[in-house]
N, C-alpha and C positions, 0 to 999 in steps of 0.2 A: 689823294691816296692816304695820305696820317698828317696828321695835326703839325705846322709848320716844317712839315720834311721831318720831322722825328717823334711823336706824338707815334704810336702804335695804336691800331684798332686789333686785340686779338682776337674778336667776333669773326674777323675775314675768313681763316683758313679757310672756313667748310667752302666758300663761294671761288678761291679761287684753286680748291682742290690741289693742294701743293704735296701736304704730308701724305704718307702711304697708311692702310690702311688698320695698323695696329701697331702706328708711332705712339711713342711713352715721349713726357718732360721727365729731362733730368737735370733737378737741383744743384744749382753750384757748391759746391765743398768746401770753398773758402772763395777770401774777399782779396780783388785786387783790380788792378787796370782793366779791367771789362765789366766789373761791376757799373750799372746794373744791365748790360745788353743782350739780349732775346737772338739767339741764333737758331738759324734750321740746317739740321746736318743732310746731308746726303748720305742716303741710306747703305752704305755699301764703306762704312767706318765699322770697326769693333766696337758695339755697347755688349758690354758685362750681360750673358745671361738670355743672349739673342741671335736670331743666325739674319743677318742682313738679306735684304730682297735682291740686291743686285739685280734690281729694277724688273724681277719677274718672278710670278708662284713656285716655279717649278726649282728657282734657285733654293728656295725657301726648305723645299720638301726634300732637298739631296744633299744636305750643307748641316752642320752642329753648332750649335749656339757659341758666343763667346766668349772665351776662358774670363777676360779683362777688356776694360777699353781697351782703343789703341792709343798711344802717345798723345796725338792730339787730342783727342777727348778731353783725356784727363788734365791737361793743361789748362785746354779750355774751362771745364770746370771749377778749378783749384784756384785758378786766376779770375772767378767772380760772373761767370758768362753761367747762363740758363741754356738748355739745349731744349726750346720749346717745342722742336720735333723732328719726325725724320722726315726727310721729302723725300718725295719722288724724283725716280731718275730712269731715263733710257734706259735698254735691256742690255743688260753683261758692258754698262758705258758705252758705246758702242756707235754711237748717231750724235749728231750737230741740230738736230731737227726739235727735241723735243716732243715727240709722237709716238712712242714706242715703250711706252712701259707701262707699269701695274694699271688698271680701269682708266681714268677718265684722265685723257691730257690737262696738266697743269694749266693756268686760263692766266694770261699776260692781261695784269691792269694797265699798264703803258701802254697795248697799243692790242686790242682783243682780236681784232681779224689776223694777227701773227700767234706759231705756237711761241713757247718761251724760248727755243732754241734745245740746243742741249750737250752734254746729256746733262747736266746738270741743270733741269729744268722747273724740278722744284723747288728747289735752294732760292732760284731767280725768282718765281711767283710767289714764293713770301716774303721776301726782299719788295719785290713792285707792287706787292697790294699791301702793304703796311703792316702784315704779320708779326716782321723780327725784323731788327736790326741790321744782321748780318746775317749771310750766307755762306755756309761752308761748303764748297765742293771740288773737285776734281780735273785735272785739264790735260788730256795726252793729244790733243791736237783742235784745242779750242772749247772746249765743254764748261770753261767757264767765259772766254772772255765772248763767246757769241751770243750765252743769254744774258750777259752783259748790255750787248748793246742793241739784242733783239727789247730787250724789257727797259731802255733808259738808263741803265744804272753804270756804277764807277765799280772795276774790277780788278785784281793784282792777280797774276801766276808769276808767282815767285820765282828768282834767281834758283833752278835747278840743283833738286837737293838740299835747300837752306830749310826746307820744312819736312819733318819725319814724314814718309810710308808705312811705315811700321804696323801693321794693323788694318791697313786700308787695301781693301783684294784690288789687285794688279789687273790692267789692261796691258800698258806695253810699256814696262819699267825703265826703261832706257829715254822715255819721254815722260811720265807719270809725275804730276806734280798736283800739289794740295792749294788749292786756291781761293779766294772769297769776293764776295759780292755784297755790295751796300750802294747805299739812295748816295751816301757822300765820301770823298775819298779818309776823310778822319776814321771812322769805325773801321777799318782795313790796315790804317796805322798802327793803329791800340793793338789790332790783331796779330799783325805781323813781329809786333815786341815782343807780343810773347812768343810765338812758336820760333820764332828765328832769333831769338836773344844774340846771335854772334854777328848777325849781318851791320855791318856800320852804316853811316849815315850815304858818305858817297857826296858827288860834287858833279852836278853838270851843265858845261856852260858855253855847250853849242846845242843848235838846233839842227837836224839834218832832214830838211824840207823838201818832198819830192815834187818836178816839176812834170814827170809824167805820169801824171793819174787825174789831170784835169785841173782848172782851175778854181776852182770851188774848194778842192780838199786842198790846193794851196795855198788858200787865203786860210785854212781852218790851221795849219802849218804854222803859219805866220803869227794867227792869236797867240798858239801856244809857247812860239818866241817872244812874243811882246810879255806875255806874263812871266816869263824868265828871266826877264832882262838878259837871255843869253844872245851870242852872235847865232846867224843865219847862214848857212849853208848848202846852197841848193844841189840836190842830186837827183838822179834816174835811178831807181830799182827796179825797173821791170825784170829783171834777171833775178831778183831774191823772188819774186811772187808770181811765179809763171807754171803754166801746167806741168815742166819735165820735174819742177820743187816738188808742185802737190803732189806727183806718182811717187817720187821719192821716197818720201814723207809716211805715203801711202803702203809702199811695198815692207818698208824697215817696221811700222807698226805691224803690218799684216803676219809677219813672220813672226815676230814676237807675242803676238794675239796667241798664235796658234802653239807656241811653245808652252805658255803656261795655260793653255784651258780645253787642248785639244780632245783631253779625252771625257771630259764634260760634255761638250759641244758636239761631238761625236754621237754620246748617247741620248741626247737632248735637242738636238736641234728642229727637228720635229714642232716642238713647243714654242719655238721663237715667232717675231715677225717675218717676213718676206723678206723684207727689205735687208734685215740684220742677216738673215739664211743666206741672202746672195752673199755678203758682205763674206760672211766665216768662209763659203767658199771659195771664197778667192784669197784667203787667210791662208786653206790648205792647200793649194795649189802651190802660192806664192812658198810654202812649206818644202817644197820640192826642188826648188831651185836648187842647181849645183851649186859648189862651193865660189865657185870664179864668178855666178851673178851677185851671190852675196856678201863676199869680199870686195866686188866693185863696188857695189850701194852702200857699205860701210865706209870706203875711201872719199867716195864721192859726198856723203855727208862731213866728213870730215873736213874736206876742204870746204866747203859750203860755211860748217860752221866758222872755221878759222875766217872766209868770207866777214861772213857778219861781224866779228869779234875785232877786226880790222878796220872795218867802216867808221865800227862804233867809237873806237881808241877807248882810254879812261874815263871820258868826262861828256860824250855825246848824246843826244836822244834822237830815233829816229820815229818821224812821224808817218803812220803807215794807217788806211783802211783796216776795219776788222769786219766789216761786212760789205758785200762787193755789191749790196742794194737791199731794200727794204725786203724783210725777210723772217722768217719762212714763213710765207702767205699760208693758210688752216684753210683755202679754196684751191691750192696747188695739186696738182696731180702729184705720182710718186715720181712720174719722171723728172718732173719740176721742181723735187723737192731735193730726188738725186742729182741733178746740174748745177743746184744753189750750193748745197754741200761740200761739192767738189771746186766749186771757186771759193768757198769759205777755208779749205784746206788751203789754197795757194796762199792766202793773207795769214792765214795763221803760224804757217810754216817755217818763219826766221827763229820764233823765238823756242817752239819745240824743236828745233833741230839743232840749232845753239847753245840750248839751256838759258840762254838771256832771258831777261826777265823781261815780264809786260804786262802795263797798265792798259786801263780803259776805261776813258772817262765821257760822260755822256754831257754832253753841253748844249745849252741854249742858244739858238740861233735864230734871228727875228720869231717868227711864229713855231719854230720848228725846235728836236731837239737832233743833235748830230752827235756819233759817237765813233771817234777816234782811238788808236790804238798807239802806245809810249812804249818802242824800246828801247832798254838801256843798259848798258855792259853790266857783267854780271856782279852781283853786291850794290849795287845801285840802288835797290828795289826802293829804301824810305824818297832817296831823293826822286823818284819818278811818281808818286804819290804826291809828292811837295808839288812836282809841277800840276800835275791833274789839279789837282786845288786849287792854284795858283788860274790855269787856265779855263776852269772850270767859271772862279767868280770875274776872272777878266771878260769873258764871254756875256755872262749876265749883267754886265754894266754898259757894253758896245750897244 
């Protein structure tokens, strides 16, 4: 896909359809640690002078250009990065799928009969077809790390909060984090220095290895202790990853969806996909709950998180599935693609509901590549990269 894993072909774009379809490059402003690395923004950032697609026409046509980058942008640029375009993304964020935004689904060079996931699924198809470097995009309940590991590739969603919003239209802020995608976990490092300059290093030096989800992802568990030289811990999480999480999950975004975009979506919905119409409706509905369901699912997240944040103590990584099987098949029906999705929310769930950070790194396994998911208590974020790396070349040597 590029010249020794970093070697860019930028002939690719047109073939694997990632950018949208009146992406500008924007010049770096000054030299620094990202000099010289080719990023793809996801379309739904503030550029100066443009109204973001938020991954549909009709966003386009009802929305005013923007005054300024937003925060990240301008970072990105000042610190030496290229913004070689915008990509494509699902409509209003909105889907895990990757199939639901402006003209023609982004095309996954890792594995073609899958979409890229999403929503962040163009950011991932220029990341996997050797376009750019890095991928910048967005994660309220997986949208970065599922084209992560639908497309091969190594992914951070930051320790919650540690990377501005500022400028970037909201899905459901209370989970909304700014995330990235690259072929190797270093270009995510360099990244993460700069947007998150205050996050420390962090120290982690147990592994917490689950022993119900099969033996296979236990042994994938164990790689990723042996590259740590940390100890091994075995546990059960079926209780962090279970459907009453994913509803959760589901219900808390739902409501927040519908706070900030309701009267958008109202006048518009008309224009969307099916699949996304179903979705806003049950946005509104969930909109209606009295106070006593909503105050319960805010308690109940609550404890969940303090859950995770428990588990994990200061110094642990928990090794966790980020896709529950080979996915999303581009031959799936919509139902098929609705029931993937929804166990992809159960996996995703500890670390949007927690704010914990989480990697994803995609690793070699005899003929095959597997992609595992790093959480790690929050400010953690460089040392859960160190492991991905770490377990990423221990893998390619086994």
């Amino acid at each position: 896909m590029s010249r020794n894993d970093e070697g860019l072909d930028g002939t690719r774009h047109t073939s694997v359809c990632c950018f949208v379809r009146d992406s500008v490059e924007l010049a770096p402003t000054g030299e620094g640690d990202l000099s010289p690395l080719r990023m793809a923004l996801k379309d739904m950032f503030d550029v100066a002078g443009r109204v973001s697609s938020f991954g549909h026409p009709r966003w386009r046509e009802t929305h005013e250009p923007a005054r300024a980058h937003a925060p990240v942008v301008a970072a990105l640029l000042a610190h030496g990065a290229t913004i070689a375009g915008l990509a494509k993304m699902d409509q209003l964020a909105y889907s895990l799928i990757g199939n639901a935004g402006e003209g023609t689904p982004p095309a996954n060079a890792f594995d073609p009969e899958c979409f890229c996931g999403g929503s962040s699924s163009g950011s991932a198809s220029a990341v996997a077809g050797g376009v750019v470097d890095v991928g910048i995009g967005t994660d309220t309940g997986g949208s970065v790390r599922i084209p992560a590991a639908a497309c091969g590739l190594c992914s951070l969603r930051p320790t919650h909060g540690a990377v501005s919003t500022q400028g970037v239209l909201p899905l459901a802020p209370s989970l909304d984090a700014v995330g990235f995608l690259a072929r190797r976990p270093e270009p995510l490092a360099r990244t993460l220095r700069v947007l998150a300059p205050e996050l420390g290093a962090g120290v982690l030096a147990r592994v917490l290895v689950p022993t119900d989800l099969g033996h296979a992802f236990e042994r994938l568990g164990r790689t990723v202790a042996a590259a740590a030289g940390a100890g091994v811990e075995e546990v059960a999480v079926r209780g962090l990853v279970d459907a009453r999480t994913g509803d959760l999950h589901a219900r808390i975004q739902g409501r927040e969806i519908w706070a900030h975009h309701a009267d958008w979506v109202t006048a518009n919905l008309a224009f969307l996909a099916e699949d996304v119409q179903t979705r806003l409706r049950r946005c509104e509905a969930l909109s209606r709950d009295g106070r006593e369901a909503v105050e319960a699912d805010l308690r109940a997240r609550a404890a969940y998180a303090a859950d995770v944040v428990a588990r994990l103590g200061a110094d642990s990584v928990l090794v966790l599935p980020v896709l529950p099987r080979r996915g999303p098949l581009r031959a799936w029906s919509s139902a098929e693609l609705a029931a993937f999705r929804a166990e992809c929310f159960r996996l995703t769930a500890p670390s949007s509901l927690s704010g914990c950070p989480q990697a994803v790194v995609s690793m070699a396994v005899g003929e095959t590549v597997r992609s595992i998911g790093l959480l790690g208590p929050r400010g953690c974020d460089h040392a859960l990269l160190e492991l991905a790396d770490g377990a990423r070349a221990a893998a390619g040597r086994a």
